[in-house]
mmCIF file of the N, C-alpha and C atoms, coordinates in Angstrom:
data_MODEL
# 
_entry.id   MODEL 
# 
loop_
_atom_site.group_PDB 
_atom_site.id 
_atom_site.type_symbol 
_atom_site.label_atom_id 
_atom_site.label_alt_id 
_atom_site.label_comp_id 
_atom_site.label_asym_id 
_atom_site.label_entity_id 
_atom_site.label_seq_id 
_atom_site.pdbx_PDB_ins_code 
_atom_site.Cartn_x 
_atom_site.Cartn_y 
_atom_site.Cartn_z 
_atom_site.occupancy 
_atom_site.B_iso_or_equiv 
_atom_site.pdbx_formal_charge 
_atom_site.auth_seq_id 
_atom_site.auth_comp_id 
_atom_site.auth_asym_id 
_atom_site.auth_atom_id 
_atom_site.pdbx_PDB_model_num 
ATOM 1   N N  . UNK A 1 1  ? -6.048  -43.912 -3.619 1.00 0.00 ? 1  UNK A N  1 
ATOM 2   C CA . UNK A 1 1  ? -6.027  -43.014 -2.484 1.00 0.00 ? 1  UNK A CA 1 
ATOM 3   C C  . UNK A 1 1  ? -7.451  -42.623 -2.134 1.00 0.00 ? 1  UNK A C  1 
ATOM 4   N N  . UNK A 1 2  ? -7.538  -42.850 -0.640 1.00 0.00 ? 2  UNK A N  1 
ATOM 5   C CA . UNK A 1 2  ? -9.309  -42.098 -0.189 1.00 0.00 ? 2  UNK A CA 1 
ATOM 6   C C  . UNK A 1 2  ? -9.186  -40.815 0.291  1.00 0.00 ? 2  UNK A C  1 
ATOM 7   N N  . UNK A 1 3  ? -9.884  -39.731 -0.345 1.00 0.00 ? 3  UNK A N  1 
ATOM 8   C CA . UNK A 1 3  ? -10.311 -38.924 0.588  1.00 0.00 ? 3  UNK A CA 1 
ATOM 9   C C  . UNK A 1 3  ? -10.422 -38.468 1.522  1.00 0.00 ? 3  UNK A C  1 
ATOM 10  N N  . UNK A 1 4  ? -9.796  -37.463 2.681  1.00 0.00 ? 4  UNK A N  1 
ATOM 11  C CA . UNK A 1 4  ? -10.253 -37.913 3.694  1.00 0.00 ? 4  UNK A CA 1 
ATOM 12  C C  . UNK A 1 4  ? -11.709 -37.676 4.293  1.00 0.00 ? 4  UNK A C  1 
ATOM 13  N N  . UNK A 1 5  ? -12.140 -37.990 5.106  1.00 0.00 ? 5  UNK A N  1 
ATOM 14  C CA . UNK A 1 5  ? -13.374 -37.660 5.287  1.00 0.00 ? 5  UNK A CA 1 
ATOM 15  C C  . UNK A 1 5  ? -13.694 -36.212 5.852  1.00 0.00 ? 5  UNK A C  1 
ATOM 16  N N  . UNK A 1 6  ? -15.145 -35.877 5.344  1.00 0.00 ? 6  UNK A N  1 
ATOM 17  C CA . UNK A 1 6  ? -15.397 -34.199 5.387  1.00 0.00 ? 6  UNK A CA 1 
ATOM 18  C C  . UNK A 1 6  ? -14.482 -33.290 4.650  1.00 0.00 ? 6  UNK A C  1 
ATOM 19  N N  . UNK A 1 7  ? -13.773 -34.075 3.444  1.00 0.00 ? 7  UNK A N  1 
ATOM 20  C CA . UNK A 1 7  ? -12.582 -33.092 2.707  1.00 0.00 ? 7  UNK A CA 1 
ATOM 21  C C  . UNK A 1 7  ? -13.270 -31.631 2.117  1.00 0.00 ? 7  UNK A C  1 
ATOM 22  N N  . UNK A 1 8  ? -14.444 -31.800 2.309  1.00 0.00 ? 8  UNK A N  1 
ATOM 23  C CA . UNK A 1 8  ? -15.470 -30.544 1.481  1.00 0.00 ? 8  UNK A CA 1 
ATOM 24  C C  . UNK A 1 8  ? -14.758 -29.142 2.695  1.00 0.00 ? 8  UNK A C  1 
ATOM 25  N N  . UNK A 1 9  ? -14.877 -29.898 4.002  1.00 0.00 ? 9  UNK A N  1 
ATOM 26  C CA . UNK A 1 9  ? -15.290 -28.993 5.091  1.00 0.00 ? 9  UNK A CA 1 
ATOM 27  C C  . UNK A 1 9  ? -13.767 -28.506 5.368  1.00 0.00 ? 9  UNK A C  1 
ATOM 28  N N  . UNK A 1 10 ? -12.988 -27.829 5.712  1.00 0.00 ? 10 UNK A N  1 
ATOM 29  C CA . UNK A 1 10 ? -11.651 -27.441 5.793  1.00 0.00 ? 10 UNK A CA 1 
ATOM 30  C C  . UNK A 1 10 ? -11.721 -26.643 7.423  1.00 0.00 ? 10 UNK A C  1 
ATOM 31  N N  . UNK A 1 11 ? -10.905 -27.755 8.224  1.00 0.00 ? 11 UNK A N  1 
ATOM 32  C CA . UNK A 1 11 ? -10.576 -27.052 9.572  1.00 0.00 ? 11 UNK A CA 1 
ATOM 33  C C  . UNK A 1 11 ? -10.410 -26.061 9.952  1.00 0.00 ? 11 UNK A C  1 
ATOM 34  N N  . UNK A 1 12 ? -11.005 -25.471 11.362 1.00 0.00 ? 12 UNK A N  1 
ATOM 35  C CA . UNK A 1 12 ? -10.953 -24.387 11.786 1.00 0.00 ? 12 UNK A CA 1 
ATOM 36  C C  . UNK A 1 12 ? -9.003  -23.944 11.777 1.00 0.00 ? 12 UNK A C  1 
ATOM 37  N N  . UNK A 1 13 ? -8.254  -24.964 11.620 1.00 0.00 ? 13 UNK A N  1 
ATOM 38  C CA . UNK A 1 13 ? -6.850  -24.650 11.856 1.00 0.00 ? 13 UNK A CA 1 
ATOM 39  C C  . UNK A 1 13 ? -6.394  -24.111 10.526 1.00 0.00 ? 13 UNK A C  1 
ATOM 40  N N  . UNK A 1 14 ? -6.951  -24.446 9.490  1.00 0.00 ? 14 UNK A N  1 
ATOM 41  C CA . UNK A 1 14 ? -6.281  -24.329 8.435  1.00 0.00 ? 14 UNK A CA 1 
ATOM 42  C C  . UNK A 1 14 ? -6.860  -22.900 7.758  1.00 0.00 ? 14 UNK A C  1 
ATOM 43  N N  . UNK A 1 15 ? -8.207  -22.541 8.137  1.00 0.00 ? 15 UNK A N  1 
ATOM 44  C CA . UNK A 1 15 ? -8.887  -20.990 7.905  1.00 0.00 ? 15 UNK A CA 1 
ATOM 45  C C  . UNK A 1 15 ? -7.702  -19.719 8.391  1.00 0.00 ? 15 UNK A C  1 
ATOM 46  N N  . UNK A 1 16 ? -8.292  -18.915 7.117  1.00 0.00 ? 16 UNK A N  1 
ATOM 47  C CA . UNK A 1 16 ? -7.176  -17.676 7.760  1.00 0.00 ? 16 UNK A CA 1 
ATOM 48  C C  . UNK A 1 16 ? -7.779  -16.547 8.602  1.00 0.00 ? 16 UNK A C  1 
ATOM 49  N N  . UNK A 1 17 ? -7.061  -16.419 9.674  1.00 0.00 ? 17 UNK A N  1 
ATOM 50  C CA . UNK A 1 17 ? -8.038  -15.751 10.598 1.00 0.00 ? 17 UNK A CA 1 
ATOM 51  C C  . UNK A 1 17 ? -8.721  -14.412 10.420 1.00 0.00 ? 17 UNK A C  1 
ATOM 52  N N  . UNK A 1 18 ? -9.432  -13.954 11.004 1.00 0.00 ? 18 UNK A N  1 
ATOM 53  C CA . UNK A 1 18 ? -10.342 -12.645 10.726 1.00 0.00 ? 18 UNK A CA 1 
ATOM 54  C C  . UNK A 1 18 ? -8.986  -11.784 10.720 1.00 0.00 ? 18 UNK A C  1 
ATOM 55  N N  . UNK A 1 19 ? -8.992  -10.853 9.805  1.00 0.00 ? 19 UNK A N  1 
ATOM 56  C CA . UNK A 1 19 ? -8.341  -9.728  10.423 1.00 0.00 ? 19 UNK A CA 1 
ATOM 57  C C  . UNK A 1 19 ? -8.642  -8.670  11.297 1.00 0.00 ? 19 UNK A C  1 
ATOM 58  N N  . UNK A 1 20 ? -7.566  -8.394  11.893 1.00 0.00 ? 20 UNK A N  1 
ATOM 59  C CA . UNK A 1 20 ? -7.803  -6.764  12.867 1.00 0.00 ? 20 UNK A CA 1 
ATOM 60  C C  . UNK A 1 20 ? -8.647  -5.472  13.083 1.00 0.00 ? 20 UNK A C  1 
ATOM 61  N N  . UNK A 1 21 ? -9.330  -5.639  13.415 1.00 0.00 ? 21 UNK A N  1 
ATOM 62  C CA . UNK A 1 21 ? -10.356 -4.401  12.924 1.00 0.00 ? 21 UNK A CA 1 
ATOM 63  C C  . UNK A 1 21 ? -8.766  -3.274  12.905 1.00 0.00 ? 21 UNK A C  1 
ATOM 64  N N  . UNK A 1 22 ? -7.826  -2.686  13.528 1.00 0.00 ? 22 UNK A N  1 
ATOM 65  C CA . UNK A 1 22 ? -7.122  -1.736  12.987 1.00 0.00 ? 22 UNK A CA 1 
ATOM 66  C C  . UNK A 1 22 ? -6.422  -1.800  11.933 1.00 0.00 ? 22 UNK A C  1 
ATOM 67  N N  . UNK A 1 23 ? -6.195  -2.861  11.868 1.00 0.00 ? 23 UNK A N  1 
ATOM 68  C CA . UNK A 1 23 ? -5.620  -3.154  10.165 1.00 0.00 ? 23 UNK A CA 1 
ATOM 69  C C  . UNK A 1 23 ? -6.589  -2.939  9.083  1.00 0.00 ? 23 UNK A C  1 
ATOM 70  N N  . UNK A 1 24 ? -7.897  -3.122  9.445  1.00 0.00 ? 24 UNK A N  1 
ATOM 71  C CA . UNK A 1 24 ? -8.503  -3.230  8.450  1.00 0.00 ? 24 UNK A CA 1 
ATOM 72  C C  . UNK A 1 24 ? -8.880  -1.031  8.305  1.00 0.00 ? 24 UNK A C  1 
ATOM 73  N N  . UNK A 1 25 ? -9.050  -0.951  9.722  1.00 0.00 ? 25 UNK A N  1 
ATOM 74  C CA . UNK A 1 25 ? -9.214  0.896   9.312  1.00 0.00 ? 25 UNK A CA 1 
ATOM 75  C C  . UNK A 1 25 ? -7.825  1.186   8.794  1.00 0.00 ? 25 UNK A C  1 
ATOM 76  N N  . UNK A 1 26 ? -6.812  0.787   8.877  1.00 0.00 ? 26 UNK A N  1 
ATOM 77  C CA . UNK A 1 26 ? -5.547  1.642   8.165  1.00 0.00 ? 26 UNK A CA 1 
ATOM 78  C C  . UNK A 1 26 ? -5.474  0.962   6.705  1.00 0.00 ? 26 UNK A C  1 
ATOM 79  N N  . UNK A 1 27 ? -5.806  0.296   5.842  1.00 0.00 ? 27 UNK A N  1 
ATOM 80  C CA . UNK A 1 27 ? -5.946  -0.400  4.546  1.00 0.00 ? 27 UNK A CA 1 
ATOM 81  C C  . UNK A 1 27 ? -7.142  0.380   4.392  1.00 0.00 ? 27 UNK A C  1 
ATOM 82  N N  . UNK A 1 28 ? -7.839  1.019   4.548  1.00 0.00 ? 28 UNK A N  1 
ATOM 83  C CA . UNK A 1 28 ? -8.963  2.063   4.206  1.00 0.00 ? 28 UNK A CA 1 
ATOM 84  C C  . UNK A 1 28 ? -8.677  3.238   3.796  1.00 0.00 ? 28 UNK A C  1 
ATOM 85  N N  . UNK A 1 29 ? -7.790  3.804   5.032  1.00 0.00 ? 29 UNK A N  1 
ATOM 86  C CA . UNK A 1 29 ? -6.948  4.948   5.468  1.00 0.00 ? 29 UNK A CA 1 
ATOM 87  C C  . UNK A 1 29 ? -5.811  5.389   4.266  1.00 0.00 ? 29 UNK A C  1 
ATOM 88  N N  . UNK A 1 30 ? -5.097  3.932   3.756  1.00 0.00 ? 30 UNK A N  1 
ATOM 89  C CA . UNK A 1 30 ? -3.992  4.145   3.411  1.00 0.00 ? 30 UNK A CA 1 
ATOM 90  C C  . UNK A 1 30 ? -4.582  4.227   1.582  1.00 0.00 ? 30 UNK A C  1 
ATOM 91  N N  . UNK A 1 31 ? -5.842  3.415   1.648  1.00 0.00 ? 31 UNK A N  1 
ATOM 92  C CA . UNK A 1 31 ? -6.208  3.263   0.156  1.00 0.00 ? 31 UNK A CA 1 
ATOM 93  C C  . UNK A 1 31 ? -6.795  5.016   -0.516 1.00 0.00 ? 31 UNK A C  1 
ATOM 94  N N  . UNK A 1 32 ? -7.509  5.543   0.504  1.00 0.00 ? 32 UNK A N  1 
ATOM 95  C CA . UNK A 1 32 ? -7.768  6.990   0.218  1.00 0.00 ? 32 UNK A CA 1 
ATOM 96  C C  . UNK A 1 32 ? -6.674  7.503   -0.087 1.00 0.00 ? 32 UNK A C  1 
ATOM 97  N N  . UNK A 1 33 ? -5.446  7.485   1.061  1.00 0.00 ? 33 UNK A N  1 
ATOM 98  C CA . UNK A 1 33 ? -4.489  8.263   0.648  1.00 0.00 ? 33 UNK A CA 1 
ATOM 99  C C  . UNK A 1 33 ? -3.910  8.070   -0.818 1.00 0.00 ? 33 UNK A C  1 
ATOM 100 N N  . UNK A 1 34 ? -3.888  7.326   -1.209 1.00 0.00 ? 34 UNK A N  1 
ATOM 101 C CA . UNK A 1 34 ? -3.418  6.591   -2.621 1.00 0.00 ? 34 UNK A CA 1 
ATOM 102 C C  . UNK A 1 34 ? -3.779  6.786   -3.976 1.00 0.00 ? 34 UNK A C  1 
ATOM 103 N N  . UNK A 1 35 ? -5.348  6.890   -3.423 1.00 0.00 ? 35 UNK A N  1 
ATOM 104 C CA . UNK A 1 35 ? -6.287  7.779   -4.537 1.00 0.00 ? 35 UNK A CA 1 
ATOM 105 C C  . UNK A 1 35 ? -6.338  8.914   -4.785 1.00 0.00 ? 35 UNK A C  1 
ATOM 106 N N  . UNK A 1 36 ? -7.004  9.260   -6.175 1.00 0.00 ? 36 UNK A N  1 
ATOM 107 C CA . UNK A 1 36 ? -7.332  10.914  -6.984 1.00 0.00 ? 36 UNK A CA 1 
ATOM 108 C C  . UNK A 1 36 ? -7.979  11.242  -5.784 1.00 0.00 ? 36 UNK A C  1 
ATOM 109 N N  . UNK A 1 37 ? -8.807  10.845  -4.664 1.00 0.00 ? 37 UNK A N  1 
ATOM 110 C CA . UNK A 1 37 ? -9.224  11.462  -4.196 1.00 0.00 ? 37 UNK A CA 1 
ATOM 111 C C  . UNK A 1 37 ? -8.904  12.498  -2.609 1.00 0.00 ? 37 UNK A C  1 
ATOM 112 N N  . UNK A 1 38 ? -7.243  12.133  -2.293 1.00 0.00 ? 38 UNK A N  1 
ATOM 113 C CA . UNK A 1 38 ? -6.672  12.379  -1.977 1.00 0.00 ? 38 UNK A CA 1 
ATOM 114 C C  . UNK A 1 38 ? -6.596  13.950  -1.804 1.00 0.00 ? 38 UNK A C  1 
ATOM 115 N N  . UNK A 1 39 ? -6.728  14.656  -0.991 1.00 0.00 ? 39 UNK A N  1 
ATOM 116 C CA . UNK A 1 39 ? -6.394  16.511  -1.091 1.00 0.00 ? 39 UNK A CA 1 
ATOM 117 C C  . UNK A 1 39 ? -5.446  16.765  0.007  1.00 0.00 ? 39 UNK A C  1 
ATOM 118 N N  . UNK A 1 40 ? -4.381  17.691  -0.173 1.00 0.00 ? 40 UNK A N  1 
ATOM 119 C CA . UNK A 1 40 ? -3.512  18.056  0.562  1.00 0.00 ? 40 UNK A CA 1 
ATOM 120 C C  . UNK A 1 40 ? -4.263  19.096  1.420  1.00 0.00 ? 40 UNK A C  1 
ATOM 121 N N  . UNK A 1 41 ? -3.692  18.855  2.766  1.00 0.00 ? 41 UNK A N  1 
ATOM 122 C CA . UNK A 1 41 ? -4.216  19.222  4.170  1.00 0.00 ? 41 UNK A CA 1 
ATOM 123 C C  . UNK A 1 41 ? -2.943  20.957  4.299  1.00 0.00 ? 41 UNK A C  1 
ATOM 124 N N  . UNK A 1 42 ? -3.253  22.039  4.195  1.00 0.00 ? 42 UNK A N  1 
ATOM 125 C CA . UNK A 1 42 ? -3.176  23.307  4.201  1.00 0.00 ? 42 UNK A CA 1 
ATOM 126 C C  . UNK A 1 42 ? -1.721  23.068  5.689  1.00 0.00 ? 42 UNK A C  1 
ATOM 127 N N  . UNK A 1 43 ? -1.148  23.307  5.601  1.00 0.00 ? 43 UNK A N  1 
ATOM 128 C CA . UNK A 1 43 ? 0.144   23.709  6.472  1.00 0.00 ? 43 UNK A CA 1 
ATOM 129 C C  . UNK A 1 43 ? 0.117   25.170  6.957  1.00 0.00 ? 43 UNK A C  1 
ATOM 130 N N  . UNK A 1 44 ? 0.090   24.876  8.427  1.00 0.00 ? 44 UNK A N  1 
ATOM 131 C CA . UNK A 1 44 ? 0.440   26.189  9.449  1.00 0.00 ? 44 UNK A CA 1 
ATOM 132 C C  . UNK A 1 44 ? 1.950   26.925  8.710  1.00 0.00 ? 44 UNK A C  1 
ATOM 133 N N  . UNK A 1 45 ? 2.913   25.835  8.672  1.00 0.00 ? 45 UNK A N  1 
ATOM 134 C CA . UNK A 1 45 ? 4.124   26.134  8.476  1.00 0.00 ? 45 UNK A CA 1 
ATOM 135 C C  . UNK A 1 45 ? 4.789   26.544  7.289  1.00 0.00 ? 45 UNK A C  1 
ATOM 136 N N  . UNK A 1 46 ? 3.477   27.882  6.375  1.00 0.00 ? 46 UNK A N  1 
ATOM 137 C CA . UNK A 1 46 ? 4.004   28.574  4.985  1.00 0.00 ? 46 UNK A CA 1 
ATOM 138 C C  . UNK A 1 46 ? 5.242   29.287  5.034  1.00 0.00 ? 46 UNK A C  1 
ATOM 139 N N  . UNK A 1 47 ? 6.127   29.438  4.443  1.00 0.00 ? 47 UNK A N  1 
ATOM 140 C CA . UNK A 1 47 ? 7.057   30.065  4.323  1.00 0.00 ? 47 UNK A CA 1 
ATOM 141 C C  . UNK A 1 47 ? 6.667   31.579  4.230  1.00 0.00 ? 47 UNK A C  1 
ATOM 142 N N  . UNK A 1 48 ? 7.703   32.525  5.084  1.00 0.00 ? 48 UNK A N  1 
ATOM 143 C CA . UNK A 1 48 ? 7.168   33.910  4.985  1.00 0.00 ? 48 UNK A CA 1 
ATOM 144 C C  . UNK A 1 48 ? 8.447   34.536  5.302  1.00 0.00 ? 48 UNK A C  1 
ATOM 145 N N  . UNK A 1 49 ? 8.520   35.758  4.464  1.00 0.00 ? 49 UNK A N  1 
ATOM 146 C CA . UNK A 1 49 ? 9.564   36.441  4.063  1.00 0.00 ? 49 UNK A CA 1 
ATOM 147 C C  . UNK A 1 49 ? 9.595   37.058  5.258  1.00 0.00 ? 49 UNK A C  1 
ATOM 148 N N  . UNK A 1 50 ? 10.798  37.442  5.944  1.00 0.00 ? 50 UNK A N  1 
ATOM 149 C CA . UNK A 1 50 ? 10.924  38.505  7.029  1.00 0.00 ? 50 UNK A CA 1 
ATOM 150 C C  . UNK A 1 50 ? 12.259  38.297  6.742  1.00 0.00 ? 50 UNK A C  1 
ATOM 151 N N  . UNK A 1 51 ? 12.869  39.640  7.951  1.00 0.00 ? 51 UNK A N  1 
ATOM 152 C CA . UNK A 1 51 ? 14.131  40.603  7.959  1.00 0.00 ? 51 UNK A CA 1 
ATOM 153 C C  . UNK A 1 51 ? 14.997  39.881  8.875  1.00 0.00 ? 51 UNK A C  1 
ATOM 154 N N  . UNK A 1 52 ? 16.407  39.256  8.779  1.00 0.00 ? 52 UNK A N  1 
ATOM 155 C CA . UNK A 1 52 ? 16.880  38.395  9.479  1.00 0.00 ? 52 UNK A CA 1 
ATOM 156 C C  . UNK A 1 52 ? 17.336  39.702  10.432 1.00 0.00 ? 52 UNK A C  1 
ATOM 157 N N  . UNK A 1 53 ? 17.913  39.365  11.230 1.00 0.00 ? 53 UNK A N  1 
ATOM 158 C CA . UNK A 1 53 ? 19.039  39.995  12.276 1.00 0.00 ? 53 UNK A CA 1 
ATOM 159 C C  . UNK A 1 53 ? 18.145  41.971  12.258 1.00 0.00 ? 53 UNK A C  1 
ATOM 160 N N  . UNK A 1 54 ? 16.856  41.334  12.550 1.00 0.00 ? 54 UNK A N  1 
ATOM 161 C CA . UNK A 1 54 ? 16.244  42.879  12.616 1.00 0.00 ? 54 UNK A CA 1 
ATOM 162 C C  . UNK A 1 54 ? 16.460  43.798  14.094 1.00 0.00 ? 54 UNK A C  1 
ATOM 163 N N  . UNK A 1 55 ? 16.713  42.909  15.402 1.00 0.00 ? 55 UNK A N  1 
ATOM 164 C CA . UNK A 1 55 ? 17.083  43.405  16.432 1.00 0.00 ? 55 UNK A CA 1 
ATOM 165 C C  . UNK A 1 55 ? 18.509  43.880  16.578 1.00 0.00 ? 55 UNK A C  1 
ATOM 166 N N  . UNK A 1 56 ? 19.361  43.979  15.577 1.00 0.00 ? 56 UNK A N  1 
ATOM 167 C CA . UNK A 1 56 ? 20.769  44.474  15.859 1.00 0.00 ? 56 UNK A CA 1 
ATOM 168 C C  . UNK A 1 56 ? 20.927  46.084  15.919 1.00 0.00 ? 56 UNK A C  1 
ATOM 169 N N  . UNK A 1 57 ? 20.224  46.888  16.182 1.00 0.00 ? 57 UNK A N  1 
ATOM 170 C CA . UNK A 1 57 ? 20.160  48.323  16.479 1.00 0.00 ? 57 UNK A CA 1 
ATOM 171 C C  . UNK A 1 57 ? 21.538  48.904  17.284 1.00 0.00 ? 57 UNK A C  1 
ATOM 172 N N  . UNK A 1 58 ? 22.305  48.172  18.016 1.00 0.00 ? 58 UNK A N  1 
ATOM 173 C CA . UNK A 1 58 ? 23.286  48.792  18.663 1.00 0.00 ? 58 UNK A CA 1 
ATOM 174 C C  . UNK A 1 58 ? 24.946  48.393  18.350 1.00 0.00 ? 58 UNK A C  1 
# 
C-alpha cells in the first residue's frame, strides 16, 4: 500500500473547526462557576418576618 501523497499535511476538510468565540466565553463562565472560586451573589429576595392579614381592622 502507498501513502497517499502529502499524508503529513491533513485537509482543510478534515481539521476541526475554530470554535465560537461565545462558546468559548461560556466554557470560561461555566468553569469559574464550578470552581472554589465561585462566591454566592447576595439576594434582594431575603426572607423577612412580617404580620400576615395586618389590614383586617374592621
Amino acid at each position: 500500500m502507498k501513502a497517499a501523497p502529502h499524508a503529513d499535511r491533513a485537509p482543510a476538510a478534515t481539521q476541526a473547526p475554530a470554535e465560537r468565540p461565545d462558546l468559548i466565553a461560556w466554557r470560561q463562565r461555566h468553569a469559574i462557576r464550578q470552581s472554589n472560586a465561585a462566591q454566592p451573589i447576595p439576594s434582594a429576595r431575603t426572607y423577612k418576618r412580617a404580620t400576615k392579614h395586618r389590614n383586617r381592622d374592621w
